[in-house]
C-alpha positions in Angstrom: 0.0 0.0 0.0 0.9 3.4 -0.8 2.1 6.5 2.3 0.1 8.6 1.2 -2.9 10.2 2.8 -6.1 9.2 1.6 -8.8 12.0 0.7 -11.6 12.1 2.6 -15.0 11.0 1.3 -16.1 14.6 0.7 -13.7 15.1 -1.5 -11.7 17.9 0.6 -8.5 18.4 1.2 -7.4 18.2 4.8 -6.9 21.3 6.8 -3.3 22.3 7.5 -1.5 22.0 10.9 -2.5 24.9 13.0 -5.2 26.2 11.1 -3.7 27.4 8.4 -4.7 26.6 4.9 -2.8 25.7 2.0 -2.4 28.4 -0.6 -4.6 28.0 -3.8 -3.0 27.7 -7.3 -3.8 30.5 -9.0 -6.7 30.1 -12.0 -6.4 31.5 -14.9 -9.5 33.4 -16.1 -8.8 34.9 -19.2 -9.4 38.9 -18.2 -6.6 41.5 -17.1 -5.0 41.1 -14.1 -5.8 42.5 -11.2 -3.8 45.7 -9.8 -3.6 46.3 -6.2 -4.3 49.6 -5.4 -1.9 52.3 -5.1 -0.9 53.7 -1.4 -2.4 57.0 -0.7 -0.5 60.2 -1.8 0.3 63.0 0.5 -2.5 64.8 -1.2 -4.8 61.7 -1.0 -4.6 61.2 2.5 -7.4 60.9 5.1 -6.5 64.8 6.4 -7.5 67.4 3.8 -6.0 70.2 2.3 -5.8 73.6 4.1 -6.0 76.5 1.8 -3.4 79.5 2.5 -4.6 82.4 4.8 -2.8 84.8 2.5 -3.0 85.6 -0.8 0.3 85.5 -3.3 2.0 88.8 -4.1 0.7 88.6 -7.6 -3.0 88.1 -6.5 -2.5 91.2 -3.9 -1.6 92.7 -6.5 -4.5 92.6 -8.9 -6.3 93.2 -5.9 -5.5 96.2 -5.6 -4.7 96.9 -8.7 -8.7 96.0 -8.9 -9.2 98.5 -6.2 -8.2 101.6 -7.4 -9.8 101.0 -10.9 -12.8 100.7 -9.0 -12.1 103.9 -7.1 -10.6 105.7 -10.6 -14.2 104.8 -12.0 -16.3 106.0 -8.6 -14.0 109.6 -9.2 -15.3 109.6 -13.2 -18.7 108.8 -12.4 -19.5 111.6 -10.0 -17.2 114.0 -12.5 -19.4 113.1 -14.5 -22.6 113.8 -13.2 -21.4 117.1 -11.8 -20.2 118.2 -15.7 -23.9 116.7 -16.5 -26.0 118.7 -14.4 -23.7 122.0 -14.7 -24.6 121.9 -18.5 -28.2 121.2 -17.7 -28.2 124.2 -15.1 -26.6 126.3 -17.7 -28.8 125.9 -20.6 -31.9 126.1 -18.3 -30.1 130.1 -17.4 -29.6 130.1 -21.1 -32.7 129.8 -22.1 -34.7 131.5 -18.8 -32.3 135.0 -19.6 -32.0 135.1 -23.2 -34.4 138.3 -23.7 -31.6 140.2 -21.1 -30.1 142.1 -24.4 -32.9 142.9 -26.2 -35.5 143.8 -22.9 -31.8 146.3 -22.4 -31.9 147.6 -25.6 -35.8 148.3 -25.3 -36.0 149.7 -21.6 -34.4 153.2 -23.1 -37.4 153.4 -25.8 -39.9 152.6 -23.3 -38.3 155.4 -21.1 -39.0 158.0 -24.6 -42.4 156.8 -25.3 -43.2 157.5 -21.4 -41.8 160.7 -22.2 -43.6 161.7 -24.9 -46.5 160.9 -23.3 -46.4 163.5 -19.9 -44.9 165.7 -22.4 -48.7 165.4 -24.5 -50.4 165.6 -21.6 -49.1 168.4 -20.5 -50.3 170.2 -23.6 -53.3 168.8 -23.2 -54.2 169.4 -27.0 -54.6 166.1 -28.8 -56.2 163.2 -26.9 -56.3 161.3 -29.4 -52.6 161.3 -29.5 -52.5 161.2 -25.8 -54.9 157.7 -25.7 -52.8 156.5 -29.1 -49.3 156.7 -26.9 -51.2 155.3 -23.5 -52.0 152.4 -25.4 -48.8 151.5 -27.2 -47.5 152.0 -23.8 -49.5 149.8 -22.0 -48.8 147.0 -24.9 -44.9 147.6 -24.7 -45.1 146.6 -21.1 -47.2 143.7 -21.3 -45.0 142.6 -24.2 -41.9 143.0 -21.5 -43.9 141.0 -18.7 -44.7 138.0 -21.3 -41.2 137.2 -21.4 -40.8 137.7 -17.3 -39.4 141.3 -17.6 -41.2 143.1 -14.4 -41.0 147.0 -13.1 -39.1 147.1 -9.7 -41.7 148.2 -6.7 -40.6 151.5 -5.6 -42.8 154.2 -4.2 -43.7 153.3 -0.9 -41.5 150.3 -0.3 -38.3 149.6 1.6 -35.5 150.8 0.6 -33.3 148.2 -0.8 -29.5 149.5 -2.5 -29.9 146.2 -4.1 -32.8 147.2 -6.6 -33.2 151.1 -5.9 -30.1 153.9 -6.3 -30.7 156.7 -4.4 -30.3 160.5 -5.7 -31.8 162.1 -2.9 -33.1 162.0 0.6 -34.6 163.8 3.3 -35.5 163.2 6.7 -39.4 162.5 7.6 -40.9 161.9 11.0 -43.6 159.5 9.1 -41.2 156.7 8.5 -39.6 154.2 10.8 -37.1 152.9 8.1 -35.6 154.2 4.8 -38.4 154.5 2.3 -38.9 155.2 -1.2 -40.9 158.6 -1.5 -40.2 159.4 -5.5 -39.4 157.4 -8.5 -37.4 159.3 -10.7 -36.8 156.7 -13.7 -38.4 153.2 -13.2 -36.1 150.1 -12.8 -36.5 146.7 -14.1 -35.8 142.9 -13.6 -35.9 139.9 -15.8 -37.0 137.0 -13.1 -34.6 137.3 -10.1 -31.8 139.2 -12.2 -31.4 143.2 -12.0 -31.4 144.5 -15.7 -30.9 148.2 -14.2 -32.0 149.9 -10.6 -34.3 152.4 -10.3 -33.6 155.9 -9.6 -35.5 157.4 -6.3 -35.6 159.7 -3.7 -35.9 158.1 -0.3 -37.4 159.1 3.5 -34.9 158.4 6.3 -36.1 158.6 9.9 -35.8 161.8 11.9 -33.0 161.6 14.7 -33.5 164.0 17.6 -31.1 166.7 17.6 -30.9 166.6 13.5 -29.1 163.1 13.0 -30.4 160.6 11.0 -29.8 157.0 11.5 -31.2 155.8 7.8 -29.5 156.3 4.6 -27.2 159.3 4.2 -26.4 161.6 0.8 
């Protein structure tokens, strides 16, 4: 008879001493072998990546590069809309004060035709003439007050060196403040701009003893 073992009716091998058991051949299956898989990288490991607080010198660098486009633009901008509404403002003036030359050129013919008409009435022989001029008066001044031209208040109001020259004065125990009394020539403004002041004669206050504490001439 032969030494070796038998095989057991099942057909198994028997198990190794100790427990271990014996290594299979490897089979041969016909596919690609099979690759073990690579250890783990530094980059790969189980503890991630921390990104860097700071940034590089050439990204701080765009940065503010970045910035002070930004503020360069922000400047421009507001330059911008500054120049934009200066224009605006200026062709609003243009257009609100364009009829200053001519409404100059006109207030001295105005002055004539007024003229000519105390002068006519004064004769008192034509009043035909007299209504003729009153009338083309009356239209010149409306024609002056439809493109904002107005008569400066004088006679009775508050003296105002801003709107009224004085060419004479005298002292009045009727008034508490400088006041216009006389208009000699009438003055005239286009909206809140002076074309030319009118002339007038003005009432100061009375100081006792003979001063006056209101305008002086």
């Amino acid at each position: 008879m032969s030494d070796l073992p038998r095989r057991p009716a099942g057909g198994r091998a028997p198990h190794a001493r100790g427990g271990e058991q014996p290594s299979l051949p490897a089979v041969a299956t016909g596919g690609p072998p099979v690759e073990e898989a690579p250890e783990a990288s530094e980059g790969m490991s189980g503890a991630p990546l921390v990104a860097s607080p700071g940034l590089s010198a050439s990204e701080e660098g765009l940065r503010r590069e970045l910035d002070e486009r930004n503020d360069q633009f922000l400047r421009l901008a507001a330059d911008f809309e500054n120049f934009r509404r200066r224009k605006a403002q200026e062709l609003a003036d243009r257009s609100r004060y364009a009829p200053e030359e001519a409404a100059k050129a006109l207030l001295p013919v105005l002055d004539n035709l007024r003229r000519a008409l105390e002068h006519s009435s004064v004769d008192g022989d034509d009043q035909q003439l007299q209504d003729g001029l009153r009338m083309v008066l009356l239209q010149f001044e409306q024609a002056l007050r439809s493109v904002g031209v107005e008569a400066v208040e004088t006679v009775g109001a508050r003296f105002d060196p801003a709107v009224h020259q004085a060419i004479g004065g005298d002292e009045s125990d009727e008034v508490t403040e400088d006041t216009v009394i006389a208009e000699l020539q009438p003055g005239y403004r286009l909206h809140d701009r002076l074309l030319r002041p009118a002339l007038v004669r003005v009432a100061h206050p009375r100081r006792g003893g003979g001063g006056s504490a209101g305008l002086q001439l």
